[in-house]
C-alpha positions, 0 to 999 in steps of 0.5 A, a space after each residue: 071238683 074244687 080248685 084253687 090258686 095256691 098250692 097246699 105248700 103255699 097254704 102250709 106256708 101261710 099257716 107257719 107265717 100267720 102262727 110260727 107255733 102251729 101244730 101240724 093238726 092245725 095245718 091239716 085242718 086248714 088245709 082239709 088233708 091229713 097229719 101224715 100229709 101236712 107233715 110231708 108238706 112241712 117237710 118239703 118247706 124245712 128240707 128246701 129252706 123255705 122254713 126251720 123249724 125248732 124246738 120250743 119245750 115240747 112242741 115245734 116252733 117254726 121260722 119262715 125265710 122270707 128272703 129266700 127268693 121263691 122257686 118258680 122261675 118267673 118269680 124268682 125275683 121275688 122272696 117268701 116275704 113278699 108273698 106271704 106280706 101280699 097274700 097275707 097282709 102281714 109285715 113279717 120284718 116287723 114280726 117277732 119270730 120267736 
């Protein structure tokens, strides 16, 4: 069996940072799970603040907080920015999020 270091609420996490307009089909592909189990992950991220999500038309746009700090209690000095920026190599300070 195939594992990995990051969770599929970090990959979903990834997914929001690199496309803020990502359809949930899309995580679900990238993550190789279903609809119902992306949407049960995006969720998770929007009820714990990690992500807020709206409404752009029809289709949900979201938005990473990338200054919550993350949970886990050894990283806790480090945010959602700084581990999307380090596993990403993105500068989402930089980046529009609308």
């Amino acid at each position: 069996m195939a594992w990995g270091f990051l969770t599929n609420h970090a990959r979903a996490l990834l997914c929001i940072a690199h496309d803020p307009g990502v359809r949930l089909r899309e995580i679900a592909t990238t993550l190789g799970i279903t609809d119902r189990a992306a949407f049960g992950i995006v969720t998770d991220l929007v009820v714990a603040g990690y992500v807020v999500k709206g409404k752009n038309g029809r289709r949900n746009r979201y938005e990473v907080q990338v200054d919550k700090p993350l949970p886990e209690a050894l990283l806790r000095q480090r945010t959602v920015g700084q581990l999307v920026d380090l596993l990403a190599h993105t500068e989402l300070g930089t980046r529009d999020h609308a």
